[in-house]
C-alpha positions as CSV (number, residue, x, y, z in Angstrom):
1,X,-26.2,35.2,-10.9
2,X,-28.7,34.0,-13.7
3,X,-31.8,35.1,-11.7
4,X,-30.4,38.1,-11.0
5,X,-29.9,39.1,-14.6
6,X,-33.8,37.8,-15.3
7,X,-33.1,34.2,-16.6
8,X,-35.4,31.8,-15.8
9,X,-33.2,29.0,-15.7
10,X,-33.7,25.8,-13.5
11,X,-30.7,25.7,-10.8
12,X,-29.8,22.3,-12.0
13,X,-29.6,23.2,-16.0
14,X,-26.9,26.2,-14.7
15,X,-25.1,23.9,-12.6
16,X,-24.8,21.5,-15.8
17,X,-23.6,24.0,-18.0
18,X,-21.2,25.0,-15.5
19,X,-19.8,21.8,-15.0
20,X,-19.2,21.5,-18.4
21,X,-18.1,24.4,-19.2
22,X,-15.0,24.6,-16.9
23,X,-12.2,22.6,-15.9
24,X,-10.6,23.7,-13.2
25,X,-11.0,25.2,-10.2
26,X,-8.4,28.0,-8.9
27,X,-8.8,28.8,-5.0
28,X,-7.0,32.2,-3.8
29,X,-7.4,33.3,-0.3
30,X,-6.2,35.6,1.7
31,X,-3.9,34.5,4.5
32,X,-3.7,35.9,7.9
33,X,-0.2,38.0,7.0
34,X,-2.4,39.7,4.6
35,X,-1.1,38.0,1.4
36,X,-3.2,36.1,-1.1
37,X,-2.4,32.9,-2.3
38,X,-3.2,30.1,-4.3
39,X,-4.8,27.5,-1.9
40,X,-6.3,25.5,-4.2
41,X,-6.4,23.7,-7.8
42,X,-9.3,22.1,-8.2
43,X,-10.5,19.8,-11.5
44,X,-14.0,19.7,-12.2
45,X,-14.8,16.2,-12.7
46,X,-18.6,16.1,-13.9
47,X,-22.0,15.8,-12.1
48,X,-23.0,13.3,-9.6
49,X,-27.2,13.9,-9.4
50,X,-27.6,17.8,-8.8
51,X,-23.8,18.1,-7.3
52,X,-20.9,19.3,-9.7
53,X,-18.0,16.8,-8.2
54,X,-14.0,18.1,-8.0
55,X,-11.1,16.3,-7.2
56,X,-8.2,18.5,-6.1
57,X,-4.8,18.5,-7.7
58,X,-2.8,20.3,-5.2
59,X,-3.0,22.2,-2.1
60,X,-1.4,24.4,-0.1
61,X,-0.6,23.6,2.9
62,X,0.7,26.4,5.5
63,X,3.6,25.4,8.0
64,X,4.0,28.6,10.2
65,X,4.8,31.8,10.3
66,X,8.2,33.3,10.2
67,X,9.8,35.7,12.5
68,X,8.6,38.8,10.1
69,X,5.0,37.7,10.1
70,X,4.8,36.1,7.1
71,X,3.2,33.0,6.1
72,X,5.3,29.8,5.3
73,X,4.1,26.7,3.4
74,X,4.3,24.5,0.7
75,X,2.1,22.9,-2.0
76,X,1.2,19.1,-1.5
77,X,0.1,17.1,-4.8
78,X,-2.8,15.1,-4.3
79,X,-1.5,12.1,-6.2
80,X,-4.1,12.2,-8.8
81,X,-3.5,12.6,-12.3
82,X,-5.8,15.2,-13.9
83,X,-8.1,14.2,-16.3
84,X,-6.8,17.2,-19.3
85,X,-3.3,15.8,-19.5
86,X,-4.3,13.4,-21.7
87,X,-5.5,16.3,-23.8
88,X,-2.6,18.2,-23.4
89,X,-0.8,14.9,-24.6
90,X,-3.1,14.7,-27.9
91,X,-1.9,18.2,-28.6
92,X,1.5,17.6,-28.2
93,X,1.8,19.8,-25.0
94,X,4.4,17.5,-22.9
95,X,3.3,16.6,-19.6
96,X,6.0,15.6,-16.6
97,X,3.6,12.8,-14.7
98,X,5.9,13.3,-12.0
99,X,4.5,16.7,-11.0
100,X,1.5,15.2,-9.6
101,X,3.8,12.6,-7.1
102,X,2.3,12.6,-3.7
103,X,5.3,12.5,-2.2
104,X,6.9,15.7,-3.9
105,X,6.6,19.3,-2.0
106,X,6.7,22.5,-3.1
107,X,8.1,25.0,-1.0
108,X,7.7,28.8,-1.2
């Protein structure tokens, strides 16, 4: 979009500032029943060369469809902690670690 508004930025100096200027990632998409969901939470980890590098948090994961069309499905936790709940910790923002278990679903 920088170009667009007449920047002449370098690619790579947009994708740093981007990188660093945001933390996570939220993915909504539209599902075939027509809803939109959240799909995806994504942490923005840092730069690796000219590539900004995420690790995801949780996805959703769809099981089927019911009987009136809609979609069902459930969130699955990655199993990695995210990197800003050790900021929320420093201000005093109480963080359940057991949220992020692998082995936890959320259904909806």
């Amino acid at each position: 979009m920088s170009p667009l508004a007449g920047l002449n930025i370098p690619n790579e100096a947009v994708r740093r500032y981007v990188s660093s200027a945001l933390n996570v990632i939220v993915h909504v998409s539209r599902l075939v029943d027509g809803s939109r969901k959240v799909v995806d939470f994504q942490e923005i980890t840092g730069m690796e060369g000219n590539v900004i590098t995420t690790q995801d948090i949780f996805i959703f994961e769809q099981t089927g469809i019911d009987r009136k069309g809609q979609v069902k499905g459930h969130f699955r936790m990655s199993g990695i902690l995210p990197r800003f709940t050790e900021r929320f910790k420093s201000l005093g923002i109480p963080v359940s670690y057991e949220i992020f278990d692998p082995t936890r679903i959320f259904k909806i």
